[in-house]
N, C-alpha and C positions, 0 to 999 in steps of 0.2 A: 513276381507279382504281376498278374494282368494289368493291362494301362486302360484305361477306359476316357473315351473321347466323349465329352456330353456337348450336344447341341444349344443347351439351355445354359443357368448357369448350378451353379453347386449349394446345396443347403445342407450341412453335416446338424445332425442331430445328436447330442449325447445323452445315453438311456445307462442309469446308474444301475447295476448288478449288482451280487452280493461278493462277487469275485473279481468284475473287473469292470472297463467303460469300455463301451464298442460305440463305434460312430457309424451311422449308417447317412448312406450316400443316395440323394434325391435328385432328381431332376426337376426343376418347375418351370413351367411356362408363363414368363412374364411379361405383362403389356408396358411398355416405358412411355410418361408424358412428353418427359424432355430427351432430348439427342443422346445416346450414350456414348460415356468416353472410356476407354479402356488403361487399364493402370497395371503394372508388373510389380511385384515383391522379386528382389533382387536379392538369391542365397550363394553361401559361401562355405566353408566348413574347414577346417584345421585340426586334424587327429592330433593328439597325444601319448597315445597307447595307452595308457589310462583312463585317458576321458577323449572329448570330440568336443571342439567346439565352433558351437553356430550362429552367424552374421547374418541379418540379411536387412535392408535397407531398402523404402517404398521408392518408387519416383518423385515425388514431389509432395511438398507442403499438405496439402487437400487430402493424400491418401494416407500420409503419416499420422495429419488428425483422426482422418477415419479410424484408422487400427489402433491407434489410443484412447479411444469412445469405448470398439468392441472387441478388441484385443484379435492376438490369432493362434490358430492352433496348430502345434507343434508336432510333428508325426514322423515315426519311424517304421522300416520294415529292413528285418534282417534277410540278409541271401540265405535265399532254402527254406525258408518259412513262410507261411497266409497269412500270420498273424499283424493286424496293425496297431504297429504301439503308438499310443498317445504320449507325448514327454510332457506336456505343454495344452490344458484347455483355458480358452476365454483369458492371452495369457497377455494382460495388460500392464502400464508401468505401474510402481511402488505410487503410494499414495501421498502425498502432500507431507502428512504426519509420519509415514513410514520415510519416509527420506528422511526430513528432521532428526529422527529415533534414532534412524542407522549412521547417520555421517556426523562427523563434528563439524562446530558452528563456523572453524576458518576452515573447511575443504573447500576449494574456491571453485572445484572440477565440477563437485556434489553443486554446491550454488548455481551454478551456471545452468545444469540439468534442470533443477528446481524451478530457477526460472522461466526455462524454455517451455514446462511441461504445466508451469500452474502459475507463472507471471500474471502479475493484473496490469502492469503497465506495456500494453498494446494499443498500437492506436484504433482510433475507435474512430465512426462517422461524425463527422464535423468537425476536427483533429489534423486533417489534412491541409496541404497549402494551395492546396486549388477544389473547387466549389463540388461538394458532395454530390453524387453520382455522375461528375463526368468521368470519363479516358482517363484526364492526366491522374484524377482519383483514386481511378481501382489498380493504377501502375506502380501508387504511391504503396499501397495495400498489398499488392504482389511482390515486389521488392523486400520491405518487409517481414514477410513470409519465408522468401526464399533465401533471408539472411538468416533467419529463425534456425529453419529446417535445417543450412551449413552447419550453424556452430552446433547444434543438435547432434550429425552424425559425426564431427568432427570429438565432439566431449566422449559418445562413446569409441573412437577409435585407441584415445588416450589410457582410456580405462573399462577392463574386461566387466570387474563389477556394477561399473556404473551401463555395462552396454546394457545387462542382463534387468537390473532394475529401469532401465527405460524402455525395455520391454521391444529393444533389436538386438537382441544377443541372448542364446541361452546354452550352457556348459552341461552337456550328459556326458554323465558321472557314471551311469550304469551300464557300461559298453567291453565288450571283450576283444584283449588282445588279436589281431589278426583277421577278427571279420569284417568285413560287410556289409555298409547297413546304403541305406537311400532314406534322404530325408525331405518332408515336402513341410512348406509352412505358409499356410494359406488365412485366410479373415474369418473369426469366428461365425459373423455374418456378412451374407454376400451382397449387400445394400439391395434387398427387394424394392425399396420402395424408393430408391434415387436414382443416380446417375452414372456409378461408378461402376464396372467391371472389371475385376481384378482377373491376373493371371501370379495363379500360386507361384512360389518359389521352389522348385525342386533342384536336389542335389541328387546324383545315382551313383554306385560303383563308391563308395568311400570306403578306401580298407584301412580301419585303424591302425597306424602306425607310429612309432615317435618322430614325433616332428624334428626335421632338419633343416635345419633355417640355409637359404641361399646365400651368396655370398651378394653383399651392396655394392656394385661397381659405380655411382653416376658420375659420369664426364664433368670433369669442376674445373673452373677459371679464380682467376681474381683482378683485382683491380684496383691499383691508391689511387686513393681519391683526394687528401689532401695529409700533410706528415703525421705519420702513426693511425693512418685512419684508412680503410677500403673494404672494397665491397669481394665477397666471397659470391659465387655462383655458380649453381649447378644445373643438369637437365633430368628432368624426374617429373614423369607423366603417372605415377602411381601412387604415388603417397602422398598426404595434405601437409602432414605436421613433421617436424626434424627436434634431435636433438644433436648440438654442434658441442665439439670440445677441440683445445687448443693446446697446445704446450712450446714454450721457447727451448730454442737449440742454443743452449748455453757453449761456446764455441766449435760451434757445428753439429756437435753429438748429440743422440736420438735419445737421452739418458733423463731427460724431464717429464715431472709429472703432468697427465692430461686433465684439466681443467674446463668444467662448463663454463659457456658462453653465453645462455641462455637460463633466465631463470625459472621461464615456463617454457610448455611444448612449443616452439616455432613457427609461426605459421606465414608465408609471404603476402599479402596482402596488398602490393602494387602492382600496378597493369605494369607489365615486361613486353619492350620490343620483339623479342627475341624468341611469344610466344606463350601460350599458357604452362606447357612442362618448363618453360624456367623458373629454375626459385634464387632468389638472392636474400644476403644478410651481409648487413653493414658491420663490421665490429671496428673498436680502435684498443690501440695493443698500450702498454702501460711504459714503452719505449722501443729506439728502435734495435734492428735484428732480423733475424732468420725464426719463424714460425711452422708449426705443421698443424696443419687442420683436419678431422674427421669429420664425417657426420654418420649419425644414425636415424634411420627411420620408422616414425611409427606406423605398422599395417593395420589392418580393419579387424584384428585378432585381440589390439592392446600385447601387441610382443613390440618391442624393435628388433628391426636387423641388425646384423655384425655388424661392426664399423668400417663404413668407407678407408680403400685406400686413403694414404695421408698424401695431403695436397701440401708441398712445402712452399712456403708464402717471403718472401724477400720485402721489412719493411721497414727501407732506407727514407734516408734525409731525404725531402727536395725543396725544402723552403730555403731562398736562395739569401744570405745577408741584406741588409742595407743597402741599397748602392752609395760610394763614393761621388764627390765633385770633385769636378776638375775644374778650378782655379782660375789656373795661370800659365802657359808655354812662351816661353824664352828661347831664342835662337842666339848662339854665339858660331862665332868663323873666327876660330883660332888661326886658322893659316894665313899664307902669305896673299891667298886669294880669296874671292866668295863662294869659289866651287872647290877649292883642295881640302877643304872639314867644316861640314856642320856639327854641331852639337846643340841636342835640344833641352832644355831644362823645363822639368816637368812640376807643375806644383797643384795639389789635391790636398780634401780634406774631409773627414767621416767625423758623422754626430756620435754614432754609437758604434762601438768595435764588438762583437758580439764574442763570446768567449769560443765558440768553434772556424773564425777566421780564422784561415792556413797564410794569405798573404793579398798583394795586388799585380793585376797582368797589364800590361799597356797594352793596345789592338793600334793597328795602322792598315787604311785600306784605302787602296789611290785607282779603284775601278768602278768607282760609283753603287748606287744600287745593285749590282749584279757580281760586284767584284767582294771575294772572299777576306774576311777579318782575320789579320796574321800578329802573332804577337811580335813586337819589337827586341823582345831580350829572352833568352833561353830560361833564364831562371826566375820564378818568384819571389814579389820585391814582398820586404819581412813587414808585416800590417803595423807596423808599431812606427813605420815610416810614413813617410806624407809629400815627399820630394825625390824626380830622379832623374840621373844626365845619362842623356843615352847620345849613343853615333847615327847620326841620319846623311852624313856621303851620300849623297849619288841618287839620295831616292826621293824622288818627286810629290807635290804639294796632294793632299789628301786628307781624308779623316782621321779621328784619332778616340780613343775612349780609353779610360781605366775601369776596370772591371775588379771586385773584390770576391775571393775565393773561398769559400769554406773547407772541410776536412772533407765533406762530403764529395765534394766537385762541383757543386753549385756556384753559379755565379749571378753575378748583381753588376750592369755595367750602367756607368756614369751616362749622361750624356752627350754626344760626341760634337768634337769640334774641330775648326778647319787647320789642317798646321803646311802651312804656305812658306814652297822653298822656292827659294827661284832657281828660273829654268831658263836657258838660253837656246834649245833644242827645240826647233819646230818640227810638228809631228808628221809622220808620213803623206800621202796621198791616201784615200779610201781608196780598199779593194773592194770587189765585185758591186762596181755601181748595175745595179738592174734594174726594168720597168716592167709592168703590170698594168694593162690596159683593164680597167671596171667596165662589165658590162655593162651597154646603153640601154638606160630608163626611156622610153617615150614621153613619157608624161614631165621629166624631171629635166629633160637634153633642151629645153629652152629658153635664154636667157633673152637679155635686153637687146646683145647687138649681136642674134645668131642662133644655132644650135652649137651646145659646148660639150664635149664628153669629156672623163677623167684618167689620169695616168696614174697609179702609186706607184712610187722610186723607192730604192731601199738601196744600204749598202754597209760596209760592215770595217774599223779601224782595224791599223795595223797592229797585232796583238801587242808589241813593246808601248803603243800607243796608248798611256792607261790613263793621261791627263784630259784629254778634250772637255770642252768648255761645251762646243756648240760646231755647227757645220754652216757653210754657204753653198747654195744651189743657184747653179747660171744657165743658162739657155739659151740658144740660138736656131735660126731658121735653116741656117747653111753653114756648115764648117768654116767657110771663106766670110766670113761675119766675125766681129766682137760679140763676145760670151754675155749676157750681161746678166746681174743678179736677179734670181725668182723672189727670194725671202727680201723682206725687210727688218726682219732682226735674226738675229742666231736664230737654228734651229736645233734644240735639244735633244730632237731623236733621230734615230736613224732612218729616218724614214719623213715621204713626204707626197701630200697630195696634190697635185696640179691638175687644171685642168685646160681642156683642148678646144681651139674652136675649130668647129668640123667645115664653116664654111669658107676655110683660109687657101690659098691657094697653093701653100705650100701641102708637097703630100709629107713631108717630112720633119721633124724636131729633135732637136738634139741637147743632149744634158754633161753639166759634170760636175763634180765636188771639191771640195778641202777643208782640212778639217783646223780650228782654232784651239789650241791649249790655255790652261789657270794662267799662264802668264804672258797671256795673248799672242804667242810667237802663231804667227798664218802657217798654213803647211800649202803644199805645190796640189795645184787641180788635177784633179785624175784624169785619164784617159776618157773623151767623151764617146756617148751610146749614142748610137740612132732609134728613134720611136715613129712609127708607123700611125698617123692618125686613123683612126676607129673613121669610118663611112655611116651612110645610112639606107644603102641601098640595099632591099631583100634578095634573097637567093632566089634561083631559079627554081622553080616549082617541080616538082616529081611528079610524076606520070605513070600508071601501069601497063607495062608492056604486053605480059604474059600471064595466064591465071589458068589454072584450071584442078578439079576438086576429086574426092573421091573418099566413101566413106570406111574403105580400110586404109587409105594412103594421106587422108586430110588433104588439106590446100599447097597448091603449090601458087605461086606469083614471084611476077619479076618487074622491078620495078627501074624505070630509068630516072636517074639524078644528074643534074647541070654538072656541067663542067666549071664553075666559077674557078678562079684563080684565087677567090676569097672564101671558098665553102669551107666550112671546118667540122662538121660532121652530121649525123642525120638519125633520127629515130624511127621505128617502127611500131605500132599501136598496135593494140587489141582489144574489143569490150564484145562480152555478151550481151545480146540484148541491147533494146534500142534505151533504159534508162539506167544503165551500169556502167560504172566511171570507166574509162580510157585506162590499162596497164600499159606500160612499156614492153615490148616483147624481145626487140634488140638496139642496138648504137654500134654506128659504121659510121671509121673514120675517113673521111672524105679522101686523104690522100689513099688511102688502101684499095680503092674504086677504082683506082686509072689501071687498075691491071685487067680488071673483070667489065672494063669498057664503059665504067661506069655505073654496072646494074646493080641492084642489092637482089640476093635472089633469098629467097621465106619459105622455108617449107617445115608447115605448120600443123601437130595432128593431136589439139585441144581433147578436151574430154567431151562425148558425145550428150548433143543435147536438143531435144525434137521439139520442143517448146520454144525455142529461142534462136537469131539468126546471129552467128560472127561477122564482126565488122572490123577490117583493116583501114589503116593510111600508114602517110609514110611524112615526116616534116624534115625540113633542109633547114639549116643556122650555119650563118657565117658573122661577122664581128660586126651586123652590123643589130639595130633593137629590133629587128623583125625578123620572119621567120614564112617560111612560104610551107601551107601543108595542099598534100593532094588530095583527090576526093576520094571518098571511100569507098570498098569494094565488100561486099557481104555474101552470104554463102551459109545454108543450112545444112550440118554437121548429125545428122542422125543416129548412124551409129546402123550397122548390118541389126538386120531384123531377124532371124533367127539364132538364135545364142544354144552357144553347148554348155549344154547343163550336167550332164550323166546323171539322172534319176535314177535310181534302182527301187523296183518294184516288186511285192514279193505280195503274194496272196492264198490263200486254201478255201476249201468248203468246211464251216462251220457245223458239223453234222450234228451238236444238244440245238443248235442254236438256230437250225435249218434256212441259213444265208452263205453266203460268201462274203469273206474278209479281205479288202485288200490295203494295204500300209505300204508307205515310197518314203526315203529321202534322199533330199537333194542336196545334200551339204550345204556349203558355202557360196551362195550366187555370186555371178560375175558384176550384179548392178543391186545398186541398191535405192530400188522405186519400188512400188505398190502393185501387187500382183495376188493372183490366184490359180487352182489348179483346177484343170481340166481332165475327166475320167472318159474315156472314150474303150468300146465294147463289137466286138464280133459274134456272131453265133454260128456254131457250126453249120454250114450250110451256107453262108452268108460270103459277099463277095469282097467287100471294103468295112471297115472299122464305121461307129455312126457315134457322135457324141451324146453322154448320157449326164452329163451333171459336174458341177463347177461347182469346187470345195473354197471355205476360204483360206489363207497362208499359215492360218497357224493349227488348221486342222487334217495333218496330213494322212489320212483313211479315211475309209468308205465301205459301206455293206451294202450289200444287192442282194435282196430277198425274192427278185424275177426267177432264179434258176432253179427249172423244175428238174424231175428224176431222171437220168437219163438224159438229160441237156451236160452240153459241154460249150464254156463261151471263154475268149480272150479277150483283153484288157492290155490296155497301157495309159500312160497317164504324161500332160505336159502342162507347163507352166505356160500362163497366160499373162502378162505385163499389162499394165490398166493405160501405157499409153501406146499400145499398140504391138509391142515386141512380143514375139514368144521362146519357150524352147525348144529343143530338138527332144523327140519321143524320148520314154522311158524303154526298157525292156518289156516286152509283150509275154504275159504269164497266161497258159491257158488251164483253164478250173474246169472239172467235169462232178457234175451233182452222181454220183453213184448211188 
């Protein structure tokens, strides 16, 4: 069948015969008041071998009323035939009374249609909760609409006969095995006198066949959420609506029947992190177990697909019992001493013993926050008890908690409390006492009697060390001094802030530690550090030595940097342009300098740029709040001006058309700025090439209607760059008019 492209838009007319309807195809030229919008009929089709059936669905709200006003026409052509079959004129939904007629009064699918297509309860002007004809108004009104239109094409995807009676689906019945057909379905009328331009819906190449359904794969999770309850979820950018079914693995076997979960079609209806293609559904199970879950999905045909692989769902206990209280702990020293046998005596007590309680665990952990909850006794104490003596020899004062068990694993622990053994062992020395000089603030380094800077100390117990209470930090000017304390009370963490005063005349300070245990026993001071007070004098300033440029080689510079005995290292800048921020371009660690004399050497070969000048520096930091930078050095990075392009050029003499044709491309340029081509022309006889005319970039030929009979002239062509660059010639073609 010929395709015919019209410039206007389409008016089918249908002329009643005594044998058959033929529609004959117009062009009219229409003048529009208001702006027009252009609107799509979106088709689809699904052979049977028997029959074909056809989907197709407007864009939006506006054009689905249209084609519901004037319905649309359904058109077929078989391969190998002129003939165009009409399936379908002026082919609009069932009528208010014809729904009622055909569905009964509880089809709640049929209802919902009914509603969508002859509802009276829409909102109407003045109705709204903000003031009629503004914004928030007509948003209130589009919303609305585009909720409409959803459950609209979702009710026909559910069901084939209700697509057909709301007139986006229609079943030909009269189709033969194995052909061929193209189906178009386009708007009875093509809104002459509005604003809407549709674009028909065509399907081509449909060869009837029996439909063979694909197999559902979608990637599925889950998730409990709370006991016997979680969330299923899948990824499925295709379908609206699901139908889910379930069966329990009665000890583990796959041998139970599958069961709906759902009592209508499925549809997800809450905004997903994770995306629009995700879908989730909540279910809770009627206990817990092992689960396998399907899904099916409904397509736009009213089929579902096969069933989803089974997604096997594990949905155990986790609601943890009660928690127990703990009482009362009793210490006895059966021995001859205080330290040859403790024995703890534990007493607890529960309101409620829930019938899946397995027993109670005791926890004991003597490292604080950070130290791991270990049970006191190997075996679980039987729930039906409330009291228990355990052995605590040897192990140091700590927490303690009873925790109650279920079958599941769950547990519920008491609150915990202190159980205090005494100890006569004072604990090690701290290892690795260390300092950390804070960088100097300016603004922050001055106090009342100075400028002060800070140190953090840190340091870390002996690992048998699990009781410590608190720490003491002492300080001195000179190792040949008394130590004397920093803190005035215990320090709880490992760590500590002091600060410095910078205008002391000592250049040095020195620190050290010991740590105090639950049963106050001191431990011995560590080995003290030396700390280097922070100064405030700036580095010595960088200077450029050496420099020099080149636009295939970029910037070379050399830069010399201080020798401070306090420099600590130094960065290197770059900004285009005098209003584009400063990047980093390198960091050079100051002691790496003393080999290279000190110099930082840069060589730099940015992206070319003829509008803008590079600007370097270089800044020096040492410990102390300043920072010394050099001046800047700049340089404009252009970039070679002739660029190789290889254009290839290819031209003939047009002989119906009596010109020359010439066509180039250049492939993939080297730069990507604003250009155009230049056609430059020899004639025979002539000495150098002369320019004839500047194309622009995206029209790569040219005809030259100059070339009389008997003339012969060359050609070649180059790029011309709008800020100045060009390229290197094309191949030079010469054309002679015969």
């Amino acid at each position: 069948m010929a395709a015919v492209l019209l410039a206007g838009s389409l008016s089918l007319q249908a002329q009643e015969t005594a044998d058959s309807t033929a529609l004959e195809v117009k062009t009219d030229t229409i003048i529009y008041d208001a702006p027009l919008l252009t609107t799509k009929i979106h088709a689809d089709v699904r052979t049977y071998g028997d029959s074909i059936m056809l989907r197709w669905v407007p864009e939006d709200y506006a054009s689905w009323k249209y084609l519901c006003d004037f319905g649309v026409n359904v058109l077929r052509v078989e391969k190998g035939s002129i003939d165009l079959d009409t399936l379908a004129f002026q082919f609009k939904p069932l009528s208010l009374e014809g729904f009622q007629a055909k569905y009964a009064p509880n089809d709640s699918n049929a209802l919902v249609a009914m509603g969508l297509l002859y509802g009276e309860n829409r909102l109407k002007p003045g109705q709204t909760m903000n003031r009629h004809g503004s914004l928030e108004a007509g948003m209130e009104f589009n919303t609305e609409q585009d909720i409409s239109f959803a459950f609209a094409m979702l009710v026909a995807e559910w069901r084939r006969d209700l697509a057909q009676d709301m007139a986006v689906g229609f079943m030909d019945r009269n189709v033969k095995p194995g052909a061929i057909y193209e189906y178009y379905v386009q708007p009875s009328e093509w809104e002459n006198g509005g604003v809407l331009i549709f674009e028909p819906g065509v399907i081509d190449g449909v060869k009837n066949m029996p439909f063979e359904p694909e197999p559902y794969e979608p990637r599925m999770t889950d998730t409990l959420t709370t006991p016997r309850r979680h969330v299923l979820g899948w990824w499925d950018g295709q379908h609206s609506s699901y139908e889910i079914e379930r069966r329990y693995l009665a000890d583990g076997k796959a041998d139970g029947q599958w069961e709906h979960v759902n009592i209508k079609p499925y549809v997800s209806m809450l905004e997903q992190p994770q995306g629009a293609s995700y879908q989730a559904f909540a279910d809770s199970v009627p206990q817990f177990g092992i689960y396998e879950y399907r899904i099916m999905a409904h397509d736009p045909f009213g089929d579902l697909t096969p069933p989803s692989p089974a997604l096997r769902v594990n949905v155990y206990d986790n609601e943890p019992p009660r928690a127990p209280q703990l009482t009362r702990i009793l210490l006895e020293y059966p021995g001859e001493t205080l330290t040859e046998k403790v024995m703890a005596h534990f007493y607890w007590q529960k309101d409620t013993l829930e019938a899946d309680v397995n027993g109670y665990i005791i926890y004991y952990n003597d490292q604080g926050d950070e130290g791991e909850w270990l049970p006191l006794t190997d075996d679980i104490i039987s729930p039906t008890d409330t009291t228990a003596v355990i052995d605590v020899t040897g192990r140091k004062t700590g927490m303690v908690c009873i925790s109650a068990v279920d079958q599941s694993g769950n547990e519920a622990p008491s609150f915990a409390q202190l159980l205090e053994l005494r100890d006569y062992q004072a604990p090690a020395a701290p290892d690795s006492l260390r300092a950390r000089l804070v960088p100097l603030d300016v603004n922050q380094m001055m106090g009342k009697n100075g400028r002060y800077g800070y140190v953090i100390l840190d340091w870390k117990p002996k690992p048998e060390d699990t009781d410590i209470r608190y720490y003491d930090l002492a300080f001195a000017n000179d190792t040949t001094h008394v130590f004397l304390l920093r803190n005035e009370g215990g320090i709880r963490e490992r760590m500590f802030l002091d600060s410095l005063v910078l205008d002391a005349n000592q250049k040095y300070i020195y620190y050290q530690v010991r740590a105090v245990d639950n049963s106050n026993n001191i431990g011995p001071w560590s080995p003290w550090i030396e700390v280097k007070r922070p100064h405030i004098t700036p580095p010595t300033t960088p200077h450029i030595d050496t420099s020099r440029h080149s636009d295939e080689e970029g910037m070379h510079m050399e830069w010399i940097v201080g020798m401070d005995a306090d420099m600590d290292y130094h960065l290197a800048y770059r900004r285009s342009g005098d209003n584009a921020p400063w990047e980093v371009i390198g960091r050079y660690d100051a002691d790496s300098l003393k080999a290279c004399g000190y110099r930082i050497i840069i060589d730099d070969n940015p992206p070319f740029d003829r509008e803008q000048r590079y600007y370097y520096y270089v800044e020096s930091f040492n410990s102390s709040p300043y920072t010394s930078k050099s001046l800047a050095i700049s340089w404009m990075h252009q970039g070679p001006k002739v660029l190789n392009v290889g254009i290839e050029l290819a031209g003939d003499y047009m002989e119906k058309e009596k010109l020359t044709r010439l066509v180039w491309d250049a492939g993939k340029l080297p730069i990507d700025a604003p250009y155009y081509y230049c056609i430059y022309r020899k004639w025979s006889g002539d000495d150098k090439f002369r320019f004839v005319v500047s194309v622009p970039a995206d029209q790569p030929e040219y005809t030259d209607q100059l070339l009389h009979q008997g003339e012969e002239a060359e050609y070649y062509v180059m790029i011309q760059w709008r800020d100045g660059r060009q390229s290197t010639a094309s191949n030079v073609v010469k054309i002679a008019h015969p």
